[in-house]
N, C-alpha and C positions, 0 to 999 in steps of 0.2 A: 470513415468510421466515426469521427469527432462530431463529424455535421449528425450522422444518421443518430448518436447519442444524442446531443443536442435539442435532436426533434423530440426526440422520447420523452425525455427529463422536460422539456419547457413544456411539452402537452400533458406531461402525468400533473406537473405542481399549478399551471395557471388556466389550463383549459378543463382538467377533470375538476375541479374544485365548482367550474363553473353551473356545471354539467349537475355535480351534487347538490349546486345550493347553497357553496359557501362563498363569499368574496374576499378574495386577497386584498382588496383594499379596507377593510374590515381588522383584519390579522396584523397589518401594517398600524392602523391608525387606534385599535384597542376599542372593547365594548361601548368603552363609557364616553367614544366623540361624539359630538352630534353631527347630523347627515351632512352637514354644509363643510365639515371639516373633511369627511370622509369623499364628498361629491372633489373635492379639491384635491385629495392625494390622490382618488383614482387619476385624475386629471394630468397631472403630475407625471405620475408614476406610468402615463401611454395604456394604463389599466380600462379605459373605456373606447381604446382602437381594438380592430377585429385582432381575430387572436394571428391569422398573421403576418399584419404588421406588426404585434406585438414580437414575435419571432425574427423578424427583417431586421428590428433596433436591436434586437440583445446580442444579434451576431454582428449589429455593427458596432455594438460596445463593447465585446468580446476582441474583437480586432482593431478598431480605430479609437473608439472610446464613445462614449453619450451625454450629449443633454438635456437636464430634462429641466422642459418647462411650463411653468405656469402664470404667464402673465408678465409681468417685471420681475417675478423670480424666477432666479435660472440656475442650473445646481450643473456642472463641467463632474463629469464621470468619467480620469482615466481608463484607459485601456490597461491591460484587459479590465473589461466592467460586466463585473455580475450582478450589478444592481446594490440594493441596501440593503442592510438588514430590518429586519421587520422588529426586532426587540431596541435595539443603539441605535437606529437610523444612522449609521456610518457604512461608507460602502466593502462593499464581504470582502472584496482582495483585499483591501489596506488589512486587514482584520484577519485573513487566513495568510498573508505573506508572512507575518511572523509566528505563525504554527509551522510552517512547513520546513523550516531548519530542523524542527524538535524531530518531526516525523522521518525527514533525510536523515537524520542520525541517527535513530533507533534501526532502522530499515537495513543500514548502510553497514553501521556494526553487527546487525544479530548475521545480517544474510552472509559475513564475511565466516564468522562463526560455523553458521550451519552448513555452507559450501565445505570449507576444508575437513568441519568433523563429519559431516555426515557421508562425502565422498571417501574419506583416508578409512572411517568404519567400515563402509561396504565392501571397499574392495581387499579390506586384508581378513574380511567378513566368505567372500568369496573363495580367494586364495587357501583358508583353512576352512573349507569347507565340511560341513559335518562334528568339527570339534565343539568339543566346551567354550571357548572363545566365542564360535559363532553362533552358539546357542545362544548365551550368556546375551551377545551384542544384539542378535534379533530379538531374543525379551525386552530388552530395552526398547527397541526399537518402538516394538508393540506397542510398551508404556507411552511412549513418548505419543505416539499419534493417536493413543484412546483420552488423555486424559487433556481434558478444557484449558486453556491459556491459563484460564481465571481461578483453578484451583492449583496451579500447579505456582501461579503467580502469587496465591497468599499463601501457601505452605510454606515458598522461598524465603516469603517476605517473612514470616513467623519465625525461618528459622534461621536465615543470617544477617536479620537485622533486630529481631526481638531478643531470640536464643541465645544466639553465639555474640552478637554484640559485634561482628565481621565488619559490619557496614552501617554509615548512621539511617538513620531513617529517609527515607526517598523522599529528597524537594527538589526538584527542577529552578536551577538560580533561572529570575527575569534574563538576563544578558545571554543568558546560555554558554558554551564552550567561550567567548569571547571575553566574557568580564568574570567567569569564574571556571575555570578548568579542574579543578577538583572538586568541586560540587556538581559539575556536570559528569565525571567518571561517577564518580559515588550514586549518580540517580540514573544513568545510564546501563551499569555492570549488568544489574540484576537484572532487569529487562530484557536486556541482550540473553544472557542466557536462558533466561524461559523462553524466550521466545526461539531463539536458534533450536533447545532441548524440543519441543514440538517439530519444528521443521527440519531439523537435522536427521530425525527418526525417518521421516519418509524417506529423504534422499537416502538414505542409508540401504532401507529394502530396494529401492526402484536402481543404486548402482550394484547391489549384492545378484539380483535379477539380470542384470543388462551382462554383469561382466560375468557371471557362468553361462550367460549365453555366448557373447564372443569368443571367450575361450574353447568354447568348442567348434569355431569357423576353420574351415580348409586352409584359412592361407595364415592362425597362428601356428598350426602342427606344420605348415611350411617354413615359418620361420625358426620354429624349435629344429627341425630337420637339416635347414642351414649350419647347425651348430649356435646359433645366435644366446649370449644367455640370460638367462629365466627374468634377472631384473629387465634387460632389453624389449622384450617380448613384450612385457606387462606396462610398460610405461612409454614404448613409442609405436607399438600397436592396439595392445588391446586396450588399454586407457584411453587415449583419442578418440576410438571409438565409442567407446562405453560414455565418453562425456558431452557428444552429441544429443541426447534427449532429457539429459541432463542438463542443458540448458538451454533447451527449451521450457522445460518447466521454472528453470531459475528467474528464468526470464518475466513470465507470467505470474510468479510468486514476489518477485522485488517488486516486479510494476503493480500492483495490489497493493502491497504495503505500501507503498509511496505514496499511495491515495490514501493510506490512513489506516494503522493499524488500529482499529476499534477497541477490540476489549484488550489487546496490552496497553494502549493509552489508560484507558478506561481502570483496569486493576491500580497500575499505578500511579495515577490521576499526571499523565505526562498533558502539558495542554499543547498537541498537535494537532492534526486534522481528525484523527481517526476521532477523541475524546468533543472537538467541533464538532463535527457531523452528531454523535448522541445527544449532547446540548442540545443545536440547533432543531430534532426531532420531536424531544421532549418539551420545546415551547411552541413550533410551528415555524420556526424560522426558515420559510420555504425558499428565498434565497443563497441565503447560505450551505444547506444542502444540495442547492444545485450547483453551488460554486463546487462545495466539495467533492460531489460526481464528476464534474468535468475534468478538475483535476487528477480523480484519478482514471479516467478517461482514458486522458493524455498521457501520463504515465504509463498505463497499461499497452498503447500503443508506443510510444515512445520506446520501452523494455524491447518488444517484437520486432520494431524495426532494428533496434542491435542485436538480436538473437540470431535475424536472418542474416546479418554481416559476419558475426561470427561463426555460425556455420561454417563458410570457405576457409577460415584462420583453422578451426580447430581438423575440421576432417578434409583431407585433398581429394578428396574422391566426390564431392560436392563441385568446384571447380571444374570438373572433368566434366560434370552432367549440364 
């Protein structure tokens, strides 16, 4: 799946360009070089090999690492290598390996967030079914999944960092959790909660769904029939069950944000990949948004393959099959 992403991305950013008429060694070297400057980065940069050998090197910089060169200069590109950037001429991992703590941490706290509120809503969302409680909880819910990151993210920010004075104004310290732990709570909090308040709403509908449907399976009224009680039922039958496609989605949803939550970076100017990738758009920096595809790529697959190991942990009847 990496590879087959890989092909996609290296053909959309270095061979469709071709195709339109623009030159990436152009975008790299800026309007105003002149062509012998530019005749020399293409050179450089493997920009005037067929497009796939151009493809053969970035997967061999991706894995072993690359050099590029031109002449008696010769420029040594760690692995993983995704090339340079077109704006800093510095190569994109050195330059997204310190985004992606920011990104792990937003992701890592909001997703912790929206797991437990949005699964413990649903299901006691379920359980009183029909009440005012689950009224109340599925409006919410509603709200939560109609309304944009990005408005819900400056209303927050309006109103318990401007209004109430709760929290100071959202800076991201350089060092991150390492060299300041309270200014990293303090720019983290509010994020996590917008962010969880959006995804928490789904999970909320999708376990309040899942677990009125279990509860009406053959073998809970067997277990109520046992005499077993009511707490037992709901938390080592029908909850196991109910948390089966539940994380599958979790799954798919962390591995996304890993690669970069966009507009919650973005609202709260967090500089991780998601807030990278819009930068890197907005000038052309077509390496580094490849970088950031891949990574979350890899992410996205990485999530799947623990979803399907957790599968057998949470339901034993996967196991059996």
């Amino acid at each position: 799946m990496l590879v087959v992403v890989s092909m996609v991305t290296f053909g959309i950013f270095f061979m469709v360009p071709k195709i339109t008429g623009s030159d990436p060694a152009l975008l790299y070297a800026g309007r105003t070089t002149d062509k012998v400057a530019i005749e020399g980065i293409r050179k450089k940069m493997g920009l005037d090999k067929p497009i796939t050998t151009q493809y053969g090197l970035f997967l061999k910089g991706v894995v072993a690492g690359r050099d590029y060169d031109a002449g008696p200069d010769t420029t040594h590109c760690p692995a993983p290598c995704f090339g340079y950037s077109f704006k800093n001429e510095q190569p994109v991992w050195q330059d997204l390996k310190d985004k992606v703590p920011v990104t792990l941490s937003l992701a890592s706290g909001a997703s912790i967030l929206w797991l437990l509120g949005g699964v413990a809503t649903g299901v006691i969302s379920a359980l009183r079914r029909r009440t005012l409680l689950d009224r109340a909880t599925m409006i919410t819910a509603l709200a939560g999944v109609s309304l944009p990151i990005y408005f819900t993210g400056l209303v927050s920010s309006a109103i318990f960092v401007y209004s109430l004075g709760w929290l100071d104004t959202i800076n991201y310290p350089d060092g991150g959790l390492a060299s300041d732990p309270g200014g990293w709570l303090n720019a983290m909090i509010l994020p996590w909660i917008t962010l969880a308040f959006l995804f928490a709403a789904t999970y909320a509908r999708l376990t309040r769904a899942t677990m009125l449907e279990i509860l009406g399976e053959d073998y809970i009224r067997t277990a109520r029939a046992k005499g077993l009680t009511e707490s037992v039922v709901i938390r080592k039958h029908a909850l196991r069950s109910t948390l089966t496609p539940i994380i599958t989605v979790f799954g798919l949803d962390l591995g996304a944000l890993l690669g970069g939550a966009v507009l919650t970076e973005t609202t709260f100017s967090l500089p991780g990949l998601g807030k990278a990738a819009v930068d890197a758009i907005s000038t052309g920096d077509l390496p580094v948004i490849m970088g950031v595809t891949m990574i979350a790529a890899f992410f996205v697959v990485m999530a799947n393959l623990v979803v399907d190991l957790l599968y057998a942990v949470v339901d034993p009847r996967v196991r059996l099959t």
